[in-house]
mmCIF file of the N, C-alpha and C atoms, coordinates in Angstrom:
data_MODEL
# 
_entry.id   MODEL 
# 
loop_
_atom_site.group_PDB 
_atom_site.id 
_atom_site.type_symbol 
_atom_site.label_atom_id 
_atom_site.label_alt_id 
_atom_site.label_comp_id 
_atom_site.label_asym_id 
_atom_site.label_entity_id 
_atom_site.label_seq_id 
_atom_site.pdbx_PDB_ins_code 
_atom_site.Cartn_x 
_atom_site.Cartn_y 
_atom_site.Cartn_z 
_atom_site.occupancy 
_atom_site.B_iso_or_equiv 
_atom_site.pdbx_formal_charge 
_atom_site.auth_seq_id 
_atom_site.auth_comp_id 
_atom_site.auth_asym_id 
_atom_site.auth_atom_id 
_atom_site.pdbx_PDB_model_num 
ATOM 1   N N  . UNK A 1 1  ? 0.823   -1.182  0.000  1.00 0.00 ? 1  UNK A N  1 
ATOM 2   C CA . UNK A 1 1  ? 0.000   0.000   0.000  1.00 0.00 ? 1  UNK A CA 1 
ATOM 3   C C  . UNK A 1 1  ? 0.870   1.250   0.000  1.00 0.00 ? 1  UNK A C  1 
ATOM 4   N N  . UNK A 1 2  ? 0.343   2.276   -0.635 1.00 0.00 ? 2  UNK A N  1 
ATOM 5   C CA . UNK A 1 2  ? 1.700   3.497   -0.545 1.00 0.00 ? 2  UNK A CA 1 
ATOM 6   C C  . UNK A 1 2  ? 0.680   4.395   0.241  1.00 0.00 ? 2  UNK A C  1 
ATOM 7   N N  . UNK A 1 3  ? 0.972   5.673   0.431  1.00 0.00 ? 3  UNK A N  1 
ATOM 8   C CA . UNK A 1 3  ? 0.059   6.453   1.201  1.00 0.00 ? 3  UNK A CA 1 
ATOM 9   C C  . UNK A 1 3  ? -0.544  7.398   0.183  1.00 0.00 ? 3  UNK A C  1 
ATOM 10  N N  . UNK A 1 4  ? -1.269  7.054   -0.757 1.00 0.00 ? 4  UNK A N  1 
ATOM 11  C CA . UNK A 1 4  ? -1.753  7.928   -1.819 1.00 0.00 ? 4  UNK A CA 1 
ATOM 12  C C  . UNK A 1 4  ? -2.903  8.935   -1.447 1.00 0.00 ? 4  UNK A C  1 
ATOM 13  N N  . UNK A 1 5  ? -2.989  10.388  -0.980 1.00 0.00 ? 5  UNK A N  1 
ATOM 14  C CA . UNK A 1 5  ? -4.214  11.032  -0.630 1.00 0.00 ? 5  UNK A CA 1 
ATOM 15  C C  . UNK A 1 5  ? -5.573  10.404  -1.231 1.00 0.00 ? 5  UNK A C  1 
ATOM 16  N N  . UNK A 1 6  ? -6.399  10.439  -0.633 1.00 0.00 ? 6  UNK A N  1 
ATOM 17  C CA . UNK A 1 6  ? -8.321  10.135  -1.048 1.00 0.00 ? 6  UNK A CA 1 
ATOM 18  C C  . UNK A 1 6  ? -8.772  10.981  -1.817 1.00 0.00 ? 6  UNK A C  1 
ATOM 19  N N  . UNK A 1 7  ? -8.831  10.769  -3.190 1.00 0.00 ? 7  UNK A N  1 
ATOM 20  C CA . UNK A 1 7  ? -9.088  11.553  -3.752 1.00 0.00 ? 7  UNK A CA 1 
ATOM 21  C C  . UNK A 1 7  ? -10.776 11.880  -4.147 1.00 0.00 ? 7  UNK A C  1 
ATOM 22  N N  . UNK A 1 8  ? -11.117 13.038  -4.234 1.00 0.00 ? 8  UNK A N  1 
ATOM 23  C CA . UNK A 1 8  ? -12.664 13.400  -4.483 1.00 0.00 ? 8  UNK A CA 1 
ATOM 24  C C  . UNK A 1 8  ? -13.071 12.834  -5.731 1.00 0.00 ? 8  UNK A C  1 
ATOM 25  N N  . UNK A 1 9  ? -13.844 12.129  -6.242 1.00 0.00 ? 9  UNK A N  1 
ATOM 26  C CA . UNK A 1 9  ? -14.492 11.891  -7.533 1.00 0.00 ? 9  UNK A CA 1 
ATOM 27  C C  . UNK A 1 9  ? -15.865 12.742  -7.755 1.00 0.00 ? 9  UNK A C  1 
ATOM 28  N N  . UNK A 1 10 ? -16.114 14.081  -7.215 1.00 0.00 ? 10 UNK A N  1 
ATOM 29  C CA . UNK A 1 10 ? -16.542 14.840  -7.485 1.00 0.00 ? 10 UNK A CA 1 
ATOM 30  C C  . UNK A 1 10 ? -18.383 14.581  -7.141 1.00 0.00 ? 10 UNK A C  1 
ATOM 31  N N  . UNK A 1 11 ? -18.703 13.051  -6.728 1.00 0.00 ? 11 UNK A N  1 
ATOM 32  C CA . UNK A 1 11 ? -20.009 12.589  -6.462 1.00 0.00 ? 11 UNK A CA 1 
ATOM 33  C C  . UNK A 1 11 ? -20.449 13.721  -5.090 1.00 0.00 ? 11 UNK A C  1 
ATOM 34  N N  . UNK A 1 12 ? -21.870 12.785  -4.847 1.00 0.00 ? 12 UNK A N  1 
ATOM 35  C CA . UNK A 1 12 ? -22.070 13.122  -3.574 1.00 0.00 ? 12 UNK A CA 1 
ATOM 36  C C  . UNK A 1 12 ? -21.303 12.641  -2.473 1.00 0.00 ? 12 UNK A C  1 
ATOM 37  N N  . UNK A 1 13 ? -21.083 12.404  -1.350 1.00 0.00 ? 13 UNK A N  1 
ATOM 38  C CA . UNK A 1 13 ? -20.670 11.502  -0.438 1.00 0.00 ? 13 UNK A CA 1 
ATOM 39  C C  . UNK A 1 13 ? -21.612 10.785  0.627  1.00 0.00 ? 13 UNK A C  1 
ATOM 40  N N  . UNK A 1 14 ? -21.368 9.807   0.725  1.00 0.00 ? 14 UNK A N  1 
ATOM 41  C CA . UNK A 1 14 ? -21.940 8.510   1.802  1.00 0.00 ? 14 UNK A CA 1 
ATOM 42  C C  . UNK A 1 14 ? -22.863 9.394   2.928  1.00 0.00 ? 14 UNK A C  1 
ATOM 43  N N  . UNK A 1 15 ? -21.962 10.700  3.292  1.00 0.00 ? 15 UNK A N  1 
ATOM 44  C CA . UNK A 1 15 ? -22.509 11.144  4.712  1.00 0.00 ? 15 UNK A CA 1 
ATOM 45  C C  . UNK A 1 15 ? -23.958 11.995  3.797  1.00 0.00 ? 15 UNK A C  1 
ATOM 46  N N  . UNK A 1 16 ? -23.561 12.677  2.774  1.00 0.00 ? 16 UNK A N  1 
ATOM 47  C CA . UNK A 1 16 ? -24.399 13.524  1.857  1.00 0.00 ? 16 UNK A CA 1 
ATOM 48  C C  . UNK A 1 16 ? -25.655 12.539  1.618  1.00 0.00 ? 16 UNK A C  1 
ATOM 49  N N  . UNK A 1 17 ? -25.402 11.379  1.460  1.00 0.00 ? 17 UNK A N  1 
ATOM 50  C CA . UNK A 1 17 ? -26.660 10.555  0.846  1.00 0.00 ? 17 UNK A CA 1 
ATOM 51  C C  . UNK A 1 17 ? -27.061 10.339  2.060  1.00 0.00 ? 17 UNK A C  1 
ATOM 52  N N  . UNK A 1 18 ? -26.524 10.020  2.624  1.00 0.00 ? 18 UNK A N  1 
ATOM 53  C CA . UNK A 1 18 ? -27.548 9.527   4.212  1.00 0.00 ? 18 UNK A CA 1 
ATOM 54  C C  . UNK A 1 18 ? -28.133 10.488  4.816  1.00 0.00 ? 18 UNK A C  1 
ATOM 55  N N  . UNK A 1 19 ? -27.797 11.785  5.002  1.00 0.00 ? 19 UNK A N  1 
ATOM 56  C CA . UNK A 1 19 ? -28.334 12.885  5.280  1.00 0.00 ? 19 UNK A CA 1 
ATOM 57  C C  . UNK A 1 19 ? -29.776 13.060  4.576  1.00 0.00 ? 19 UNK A C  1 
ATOM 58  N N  . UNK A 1 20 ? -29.625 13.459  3.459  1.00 0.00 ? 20 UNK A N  1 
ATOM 59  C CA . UNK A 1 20 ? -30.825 13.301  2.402  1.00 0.00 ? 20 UNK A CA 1 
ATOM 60  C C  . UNK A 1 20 ? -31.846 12.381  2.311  1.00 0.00 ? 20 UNK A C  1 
ATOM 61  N N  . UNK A 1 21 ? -31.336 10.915  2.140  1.00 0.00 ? 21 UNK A N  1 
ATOM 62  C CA . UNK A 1 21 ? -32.531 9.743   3.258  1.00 0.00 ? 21 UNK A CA 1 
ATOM 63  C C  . UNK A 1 21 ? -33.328 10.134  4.561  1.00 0.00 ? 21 UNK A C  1 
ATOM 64  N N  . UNK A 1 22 ? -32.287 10.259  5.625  1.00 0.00 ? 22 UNK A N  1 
ATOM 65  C CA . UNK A 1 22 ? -32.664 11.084  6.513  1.00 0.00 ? 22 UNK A CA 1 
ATOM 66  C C  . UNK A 1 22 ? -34.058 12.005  6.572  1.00 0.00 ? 22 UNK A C  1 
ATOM 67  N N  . UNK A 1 23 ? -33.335 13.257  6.034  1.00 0.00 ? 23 UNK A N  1 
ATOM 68  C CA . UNK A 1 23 ? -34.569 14.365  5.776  1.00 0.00 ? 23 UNK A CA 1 
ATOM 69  C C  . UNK A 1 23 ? -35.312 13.778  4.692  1.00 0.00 ? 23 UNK A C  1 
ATOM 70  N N  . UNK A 1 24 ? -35.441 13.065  3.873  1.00 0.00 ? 24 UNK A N  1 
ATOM 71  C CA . UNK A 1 24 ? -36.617 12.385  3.065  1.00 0.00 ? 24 UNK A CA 1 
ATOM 72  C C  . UNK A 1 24 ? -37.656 11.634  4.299  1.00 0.00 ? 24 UNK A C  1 
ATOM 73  N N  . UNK A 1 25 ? -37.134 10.964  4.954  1.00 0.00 ? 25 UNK A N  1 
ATOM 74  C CA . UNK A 1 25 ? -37.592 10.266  6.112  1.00 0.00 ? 25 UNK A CA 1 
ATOM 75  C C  . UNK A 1 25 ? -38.577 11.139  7.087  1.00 0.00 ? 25 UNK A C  1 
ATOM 76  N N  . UNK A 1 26 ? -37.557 11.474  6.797  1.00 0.00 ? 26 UNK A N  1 
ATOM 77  C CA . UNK A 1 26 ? -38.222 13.047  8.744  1.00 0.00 ? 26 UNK A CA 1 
ATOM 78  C C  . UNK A 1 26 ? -39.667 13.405  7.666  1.00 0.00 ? 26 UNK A C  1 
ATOM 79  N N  . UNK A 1 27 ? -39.858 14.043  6.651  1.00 0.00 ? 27 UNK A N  1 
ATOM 80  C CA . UNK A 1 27 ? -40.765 14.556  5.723  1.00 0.00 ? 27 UNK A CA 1 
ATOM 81  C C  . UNK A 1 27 ? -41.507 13.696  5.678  1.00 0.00 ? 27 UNK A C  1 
ATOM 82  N N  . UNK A 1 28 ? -41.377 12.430  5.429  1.00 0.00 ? 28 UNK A N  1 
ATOM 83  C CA . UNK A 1 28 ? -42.644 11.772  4.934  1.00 0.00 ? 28 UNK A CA 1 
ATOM 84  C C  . UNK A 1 28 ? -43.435 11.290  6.416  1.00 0.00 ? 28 UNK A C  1 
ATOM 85  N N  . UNK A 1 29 ? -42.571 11.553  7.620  1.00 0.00 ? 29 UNK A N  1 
ATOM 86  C CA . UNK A 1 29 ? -42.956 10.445  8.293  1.00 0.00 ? 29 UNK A CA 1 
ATOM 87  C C  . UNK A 1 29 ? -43.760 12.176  9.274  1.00 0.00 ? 29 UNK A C  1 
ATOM 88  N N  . UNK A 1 30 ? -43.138 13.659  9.037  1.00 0.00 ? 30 UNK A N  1 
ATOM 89  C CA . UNK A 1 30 ? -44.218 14.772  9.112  1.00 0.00 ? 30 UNK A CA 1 
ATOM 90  C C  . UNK A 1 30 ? -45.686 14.829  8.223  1.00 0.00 ? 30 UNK A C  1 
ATOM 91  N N  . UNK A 1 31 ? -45.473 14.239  7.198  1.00 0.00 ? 31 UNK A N  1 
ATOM 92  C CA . UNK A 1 31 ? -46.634 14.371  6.381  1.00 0.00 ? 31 UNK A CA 1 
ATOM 93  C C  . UNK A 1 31 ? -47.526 13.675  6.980  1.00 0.00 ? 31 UNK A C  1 
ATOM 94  N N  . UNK A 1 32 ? -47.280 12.410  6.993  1.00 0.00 ? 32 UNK A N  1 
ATOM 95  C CA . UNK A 1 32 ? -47.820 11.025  7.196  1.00 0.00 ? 32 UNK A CA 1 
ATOM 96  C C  . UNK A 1 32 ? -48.918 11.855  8.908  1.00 0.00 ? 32 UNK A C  1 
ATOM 97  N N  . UNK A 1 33 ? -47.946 11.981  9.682  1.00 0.00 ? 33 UNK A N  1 
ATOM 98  C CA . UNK A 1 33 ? -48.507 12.536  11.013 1.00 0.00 ? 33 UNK A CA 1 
ATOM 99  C C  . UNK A 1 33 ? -49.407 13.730  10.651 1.00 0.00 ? 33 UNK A C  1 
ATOM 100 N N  . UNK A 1 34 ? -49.238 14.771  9.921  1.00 0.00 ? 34 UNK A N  1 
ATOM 101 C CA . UNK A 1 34 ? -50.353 15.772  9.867  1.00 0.00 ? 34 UNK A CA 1 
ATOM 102 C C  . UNK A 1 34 ? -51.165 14.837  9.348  1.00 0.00 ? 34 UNK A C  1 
ATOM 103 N N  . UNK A 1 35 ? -51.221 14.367  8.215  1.00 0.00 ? 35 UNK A N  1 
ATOM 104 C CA . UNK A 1 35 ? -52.297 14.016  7.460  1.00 0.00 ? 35 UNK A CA 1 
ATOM 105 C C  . UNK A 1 35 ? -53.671 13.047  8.640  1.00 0.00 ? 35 UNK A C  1 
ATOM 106 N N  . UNK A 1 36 ? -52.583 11.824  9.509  1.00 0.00 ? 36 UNK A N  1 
ATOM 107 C CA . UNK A 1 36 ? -53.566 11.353  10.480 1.00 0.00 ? 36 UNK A CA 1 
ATOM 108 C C  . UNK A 1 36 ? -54.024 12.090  11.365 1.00 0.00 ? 36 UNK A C  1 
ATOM 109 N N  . UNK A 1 37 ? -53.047 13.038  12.047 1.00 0.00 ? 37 UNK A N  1 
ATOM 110 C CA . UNK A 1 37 ? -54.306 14.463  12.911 1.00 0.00 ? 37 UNK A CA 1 
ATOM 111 C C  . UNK A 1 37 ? -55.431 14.570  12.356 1.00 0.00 ? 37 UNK A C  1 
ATOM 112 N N  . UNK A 1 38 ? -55.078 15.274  11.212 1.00 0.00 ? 38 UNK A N  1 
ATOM 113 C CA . UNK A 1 38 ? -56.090 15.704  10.809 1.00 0.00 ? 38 UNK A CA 1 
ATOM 114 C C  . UNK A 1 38 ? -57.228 14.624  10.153 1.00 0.00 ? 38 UNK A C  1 
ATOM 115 N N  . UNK A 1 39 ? -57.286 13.618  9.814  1.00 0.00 ? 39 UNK A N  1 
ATOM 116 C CA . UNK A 1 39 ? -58.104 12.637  9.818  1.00 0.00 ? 39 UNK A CA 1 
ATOM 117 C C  . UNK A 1 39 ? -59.355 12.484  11.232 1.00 0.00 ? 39 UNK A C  1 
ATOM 118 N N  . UNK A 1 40 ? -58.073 12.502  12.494 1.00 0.00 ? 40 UNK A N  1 
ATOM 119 C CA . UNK A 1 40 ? -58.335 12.252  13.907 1.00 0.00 ? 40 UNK A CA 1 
ATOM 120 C C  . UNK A 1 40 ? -59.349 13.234  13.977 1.00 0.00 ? 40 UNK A C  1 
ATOM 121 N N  . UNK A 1 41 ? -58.850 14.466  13.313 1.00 0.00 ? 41 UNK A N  1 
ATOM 122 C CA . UNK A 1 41 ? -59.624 15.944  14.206 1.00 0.00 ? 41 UNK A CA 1 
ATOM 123 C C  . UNK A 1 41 ? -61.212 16.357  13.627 1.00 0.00 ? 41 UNK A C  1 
ATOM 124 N N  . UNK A 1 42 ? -61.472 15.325  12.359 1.00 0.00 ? 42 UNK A N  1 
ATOM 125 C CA . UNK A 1 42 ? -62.386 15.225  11.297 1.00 0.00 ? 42 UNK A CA 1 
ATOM 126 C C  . UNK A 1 42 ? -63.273 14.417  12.432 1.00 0.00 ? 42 UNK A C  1 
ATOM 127 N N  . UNK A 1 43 ? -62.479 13.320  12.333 1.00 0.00 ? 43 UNK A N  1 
ATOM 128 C CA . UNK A 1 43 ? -63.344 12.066  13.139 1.00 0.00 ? 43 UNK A CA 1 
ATOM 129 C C  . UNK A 1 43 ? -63.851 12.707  14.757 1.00 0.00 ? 43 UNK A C  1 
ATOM 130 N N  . UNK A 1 44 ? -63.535 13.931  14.857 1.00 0.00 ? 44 UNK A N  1 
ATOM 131 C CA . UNK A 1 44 ? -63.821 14.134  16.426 1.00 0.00 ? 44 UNK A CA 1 
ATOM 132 C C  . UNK A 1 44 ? -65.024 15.282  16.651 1.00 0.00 ? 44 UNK A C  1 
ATOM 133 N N  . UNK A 1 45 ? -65.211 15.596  15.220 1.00 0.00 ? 45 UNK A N  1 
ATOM 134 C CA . UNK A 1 45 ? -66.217 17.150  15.100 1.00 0.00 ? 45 UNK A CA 1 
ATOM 135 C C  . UNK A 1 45 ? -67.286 16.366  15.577 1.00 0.00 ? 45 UNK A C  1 
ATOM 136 N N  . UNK A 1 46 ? -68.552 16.839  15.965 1.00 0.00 ? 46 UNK A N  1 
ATOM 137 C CA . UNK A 1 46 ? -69.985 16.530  16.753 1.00 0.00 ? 46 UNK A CA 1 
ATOM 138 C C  . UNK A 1 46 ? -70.592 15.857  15.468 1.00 0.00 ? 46 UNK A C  1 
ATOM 139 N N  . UNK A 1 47 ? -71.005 14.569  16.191 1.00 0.00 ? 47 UNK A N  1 
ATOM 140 C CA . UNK A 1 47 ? -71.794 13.693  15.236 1.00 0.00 ? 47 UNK A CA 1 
ATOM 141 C C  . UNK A 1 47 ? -71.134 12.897  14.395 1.00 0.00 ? 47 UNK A C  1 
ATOM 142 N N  . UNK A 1 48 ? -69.840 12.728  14.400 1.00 0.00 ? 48 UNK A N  1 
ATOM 143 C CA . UNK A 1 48 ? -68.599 12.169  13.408 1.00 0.00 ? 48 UNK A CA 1 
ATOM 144 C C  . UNK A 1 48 ? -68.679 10.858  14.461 1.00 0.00 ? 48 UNK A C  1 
ATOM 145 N N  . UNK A 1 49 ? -67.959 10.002  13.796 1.00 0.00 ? 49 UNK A N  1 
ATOM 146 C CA . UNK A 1 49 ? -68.031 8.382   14.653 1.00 0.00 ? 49 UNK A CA 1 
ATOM 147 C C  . UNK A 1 49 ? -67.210 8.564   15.963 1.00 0.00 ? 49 UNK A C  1 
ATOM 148 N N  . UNK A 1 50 ? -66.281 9.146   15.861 1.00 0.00 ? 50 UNK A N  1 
ATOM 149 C CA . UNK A 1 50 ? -64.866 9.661   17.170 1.00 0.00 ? 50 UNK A CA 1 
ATOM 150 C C  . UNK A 1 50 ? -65.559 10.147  18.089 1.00 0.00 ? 50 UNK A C  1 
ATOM 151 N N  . UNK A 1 51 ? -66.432 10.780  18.191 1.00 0.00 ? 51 UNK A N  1 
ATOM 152 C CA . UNK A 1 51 ? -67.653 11.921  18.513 1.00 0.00 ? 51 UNK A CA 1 
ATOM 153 C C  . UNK A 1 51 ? -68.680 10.855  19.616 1.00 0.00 ? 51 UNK A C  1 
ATOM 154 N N  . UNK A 1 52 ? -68.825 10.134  18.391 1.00 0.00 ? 52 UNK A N  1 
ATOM 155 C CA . UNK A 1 52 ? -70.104 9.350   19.010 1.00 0.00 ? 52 UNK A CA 1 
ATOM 156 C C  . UNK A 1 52 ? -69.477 7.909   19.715 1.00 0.00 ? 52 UNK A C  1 
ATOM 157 N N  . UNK A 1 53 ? -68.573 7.399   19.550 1.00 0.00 ? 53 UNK A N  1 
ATOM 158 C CA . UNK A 1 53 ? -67.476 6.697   20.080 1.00 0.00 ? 53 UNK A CA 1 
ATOM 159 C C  . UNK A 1 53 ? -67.431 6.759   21.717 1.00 0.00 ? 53 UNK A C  1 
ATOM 160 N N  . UNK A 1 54 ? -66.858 8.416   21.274 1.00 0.00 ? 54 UNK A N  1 
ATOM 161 C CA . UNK A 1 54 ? -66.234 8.890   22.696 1.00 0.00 ? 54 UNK A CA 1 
ATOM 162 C C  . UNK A 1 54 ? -67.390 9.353   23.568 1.00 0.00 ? 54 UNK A C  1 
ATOM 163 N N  . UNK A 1 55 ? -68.325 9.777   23.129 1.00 0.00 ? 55 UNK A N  1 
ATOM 164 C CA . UNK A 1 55 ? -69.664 9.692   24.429 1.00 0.00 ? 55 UNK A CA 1 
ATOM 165 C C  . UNK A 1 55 ? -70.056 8.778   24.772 1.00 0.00 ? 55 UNK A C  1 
ATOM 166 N N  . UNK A 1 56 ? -70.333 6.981   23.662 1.00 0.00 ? 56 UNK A N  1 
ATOM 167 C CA . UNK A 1 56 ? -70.572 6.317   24.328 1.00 0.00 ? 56 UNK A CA 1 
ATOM 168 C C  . UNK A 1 56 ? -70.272 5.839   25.489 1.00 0.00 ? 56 UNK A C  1 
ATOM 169 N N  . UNK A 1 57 ? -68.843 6.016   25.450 1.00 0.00 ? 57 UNK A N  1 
ATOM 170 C CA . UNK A 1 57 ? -67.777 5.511   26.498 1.00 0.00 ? 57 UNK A CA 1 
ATOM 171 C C  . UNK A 1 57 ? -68.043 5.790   27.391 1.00 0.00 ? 57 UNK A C  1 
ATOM 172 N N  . UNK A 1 58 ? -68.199 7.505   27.249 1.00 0.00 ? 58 UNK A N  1 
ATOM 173 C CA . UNK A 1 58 ? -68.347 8.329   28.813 1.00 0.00 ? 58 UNK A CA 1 
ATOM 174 C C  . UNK A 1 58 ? -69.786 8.098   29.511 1.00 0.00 ? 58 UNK A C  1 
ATOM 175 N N  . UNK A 1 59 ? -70.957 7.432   28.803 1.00 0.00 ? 59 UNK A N  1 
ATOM 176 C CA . UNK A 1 59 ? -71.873 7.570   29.023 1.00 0.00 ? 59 UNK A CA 1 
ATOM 177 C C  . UNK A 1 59 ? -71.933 5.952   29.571 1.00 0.00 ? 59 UNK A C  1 
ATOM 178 N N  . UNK A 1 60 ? -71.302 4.731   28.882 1.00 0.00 ? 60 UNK A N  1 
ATOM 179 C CA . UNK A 1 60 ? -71.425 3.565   29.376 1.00 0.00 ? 60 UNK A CA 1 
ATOM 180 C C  . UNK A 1 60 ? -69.911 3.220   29.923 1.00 0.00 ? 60 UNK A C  1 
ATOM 181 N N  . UNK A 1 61 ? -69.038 3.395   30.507 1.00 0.00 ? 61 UNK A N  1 
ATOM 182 C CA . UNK A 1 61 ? -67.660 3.068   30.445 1.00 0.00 ? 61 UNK A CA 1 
ATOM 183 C C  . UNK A 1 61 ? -67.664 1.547   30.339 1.00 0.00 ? 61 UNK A C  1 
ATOM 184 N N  . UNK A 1 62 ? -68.169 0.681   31.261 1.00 0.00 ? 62 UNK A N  1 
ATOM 185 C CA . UNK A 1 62 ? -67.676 -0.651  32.331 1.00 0.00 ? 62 UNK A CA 1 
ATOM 186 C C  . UNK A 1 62 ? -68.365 -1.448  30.521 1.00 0.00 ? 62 UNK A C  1 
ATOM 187 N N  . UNK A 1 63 ? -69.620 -1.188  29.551 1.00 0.00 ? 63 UNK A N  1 
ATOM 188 C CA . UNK A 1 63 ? -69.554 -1.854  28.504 1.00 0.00 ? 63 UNK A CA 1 
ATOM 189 C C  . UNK A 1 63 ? -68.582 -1.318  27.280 1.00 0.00 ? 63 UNK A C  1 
ATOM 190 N N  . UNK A 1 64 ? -67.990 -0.465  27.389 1.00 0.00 ? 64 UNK A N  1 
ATOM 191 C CA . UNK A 1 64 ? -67.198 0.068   25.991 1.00 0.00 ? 64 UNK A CA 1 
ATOM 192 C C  . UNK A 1 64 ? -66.088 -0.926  27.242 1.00 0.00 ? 64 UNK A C  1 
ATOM 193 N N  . UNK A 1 65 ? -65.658 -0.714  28.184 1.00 0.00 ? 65 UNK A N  1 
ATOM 194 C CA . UNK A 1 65 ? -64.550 -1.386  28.282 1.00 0.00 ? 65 UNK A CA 1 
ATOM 195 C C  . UNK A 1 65 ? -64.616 -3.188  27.955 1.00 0.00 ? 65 UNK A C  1 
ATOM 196 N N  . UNK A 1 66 ? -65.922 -3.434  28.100 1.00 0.00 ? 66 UNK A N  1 
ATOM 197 C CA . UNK A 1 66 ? -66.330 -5.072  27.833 1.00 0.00 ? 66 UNK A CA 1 
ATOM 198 C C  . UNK A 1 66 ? -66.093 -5.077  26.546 1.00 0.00 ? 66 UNK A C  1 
ATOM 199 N N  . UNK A 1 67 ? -66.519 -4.247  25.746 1.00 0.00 ? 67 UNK A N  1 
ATOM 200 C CA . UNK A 1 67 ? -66.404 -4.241  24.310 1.00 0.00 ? 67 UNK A CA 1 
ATOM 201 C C  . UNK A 1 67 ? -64.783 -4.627  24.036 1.00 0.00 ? 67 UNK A C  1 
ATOM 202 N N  . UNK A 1 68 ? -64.109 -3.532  24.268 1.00 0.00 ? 68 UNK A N  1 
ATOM 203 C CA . UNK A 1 68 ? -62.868 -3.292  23.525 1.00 0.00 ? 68 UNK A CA 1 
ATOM 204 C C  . UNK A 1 68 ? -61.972 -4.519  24.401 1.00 0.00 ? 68 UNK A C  1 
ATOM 205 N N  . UNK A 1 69 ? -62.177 -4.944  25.261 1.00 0.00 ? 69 UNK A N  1 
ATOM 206 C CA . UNK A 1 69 ? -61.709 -6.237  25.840 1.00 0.00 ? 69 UNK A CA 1 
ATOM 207 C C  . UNK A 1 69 ? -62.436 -7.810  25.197 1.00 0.00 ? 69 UNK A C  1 
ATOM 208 N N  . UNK A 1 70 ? -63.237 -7.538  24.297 1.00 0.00 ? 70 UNK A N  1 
ATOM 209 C CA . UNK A 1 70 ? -63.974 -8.716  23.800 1.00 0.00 ? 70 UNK A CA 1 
ATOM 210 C C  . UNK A 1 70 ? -63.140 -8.426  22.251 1.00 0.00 ? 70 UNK A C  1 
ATOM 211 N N  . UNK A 1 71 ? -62.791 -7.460  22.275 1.00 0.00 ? 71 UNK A N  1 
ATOM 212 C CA . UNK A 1 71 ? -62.001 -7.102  20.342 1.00 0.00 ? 71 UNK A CA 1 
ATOM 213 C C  . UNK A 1 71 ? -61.110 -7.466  20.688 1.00 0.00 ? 71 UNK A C  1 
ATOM 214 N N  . UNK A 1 72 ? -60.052 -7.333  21.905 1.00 0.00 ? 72 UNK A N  1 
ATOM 215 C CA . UNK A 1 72 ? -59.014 -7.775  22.470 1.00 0.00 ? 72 UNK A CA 1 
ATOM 216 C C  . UNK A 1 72 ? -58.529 -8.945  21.749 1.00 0.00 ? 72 UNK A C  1 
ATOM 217 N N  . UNK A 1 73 ? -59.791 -9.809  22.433 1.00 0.00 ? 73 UNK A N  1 
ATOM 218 C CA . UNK A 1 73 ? -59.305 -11.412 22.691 1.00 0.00 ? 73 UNK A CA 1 
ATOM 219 C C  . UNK A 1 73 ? -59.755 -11.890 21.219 1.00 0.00 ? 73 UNK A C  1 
ATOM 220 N N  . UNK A 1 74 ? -60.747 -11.768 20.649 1.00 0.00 ? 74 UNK A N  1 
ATOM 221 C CA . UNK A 1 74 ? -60.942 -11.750 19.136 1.00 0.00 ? 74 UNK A CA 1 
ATOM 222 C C  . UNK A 1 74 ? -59.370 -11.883 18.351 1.00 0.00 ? 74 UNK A C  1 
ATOM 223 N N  . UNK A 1 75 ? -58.903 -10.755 17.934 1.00 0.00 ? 75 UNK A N  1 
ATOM 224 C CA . UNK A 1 75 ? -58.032 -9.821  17.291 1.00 0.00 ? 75 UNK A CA 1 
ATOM 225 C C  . UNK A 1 75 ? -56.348 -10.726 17.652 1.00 0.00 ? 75 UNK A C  1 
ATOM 226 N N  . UNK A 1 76 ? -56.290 -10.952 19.135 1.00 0.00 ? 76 UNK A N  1 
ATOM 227 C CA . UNK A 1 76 ? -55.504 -11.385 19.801 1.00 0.00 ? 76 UNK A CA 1 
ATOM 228 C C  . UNK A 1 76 ? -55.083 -12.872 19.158 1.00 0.00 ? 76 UNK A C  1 
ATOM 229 N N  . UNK A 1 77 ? -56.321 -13.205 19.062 1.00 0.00 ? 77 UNK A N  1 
ATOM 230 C CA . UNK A 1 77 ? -56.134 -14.516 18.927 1.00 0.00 ? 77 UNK A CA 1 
ATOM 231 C C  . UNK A 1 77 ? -55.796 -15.388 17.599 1.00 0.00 ? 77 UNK A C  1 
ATOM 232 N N  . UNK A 1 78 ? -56.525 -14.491 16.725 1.00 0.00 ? 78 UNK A N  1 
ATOM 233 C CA . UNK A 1 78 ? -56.432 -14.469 15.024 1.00 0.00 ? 78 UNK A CA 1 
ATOM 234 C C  . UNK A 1 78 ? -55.093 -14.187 14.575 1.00 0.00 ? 78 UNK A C  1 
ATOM 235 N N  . UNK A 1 79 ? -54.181 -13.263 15.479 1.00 0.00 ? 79 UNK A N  1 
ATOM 236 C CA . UNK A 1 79 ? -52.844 -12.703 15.082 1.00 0.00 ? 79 UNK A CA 1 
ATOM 237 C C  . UNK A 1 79 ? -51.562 -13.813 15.909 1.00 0.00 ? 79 UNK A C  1 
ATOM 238 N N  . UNK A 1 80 ? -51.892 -14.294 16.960 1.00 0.00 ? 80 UNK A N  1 
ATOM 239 C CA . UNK A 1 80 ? -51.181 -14.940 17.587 1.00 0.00 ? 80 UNK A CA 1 
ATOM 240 C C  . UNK A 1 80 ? -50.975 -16.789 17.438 1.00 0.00 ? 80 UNK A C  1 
# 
């Protein structure tokens, strides 16, 4: 081996591309998150299912919790 300097081939570099992945990443994965807020914040206006969801709950708790513990074991079981 001799000690020949590293020479530039004028590309991007390794750290340059990963950077750029990176912030491609960060972006899609900001988009991705506004876009479900705002899905969420749709689903939560009066009379929307989120809406009517979330009063049932408050209005029956001990069966929305029977419920979502009966999807539980359903869901649970199909995947496991």
């Amino acid at each position: 081996m001799t000690n020949e300097p590293v020479q530039d081939t004028g590309g991007p570099s390794t750290i340059n591309k990963a950077t750029e992945a990176v912030q491609a990443v960060t972006n899609t994965v900001r988009d991705t998150t506004r876009t479900l807020a705002n899905a969420i914040e749709s689903g939560r206006q009066p009379g929307r299912p989120l809406d009517r969801l979330a009063h049932w709950a408050r209005e029956a708790p001990l069966q929305a919790l029977s419920v979502a513990f009966l999807f539980g074991v359903l869901f649970g079981r199909r995947r496991g």
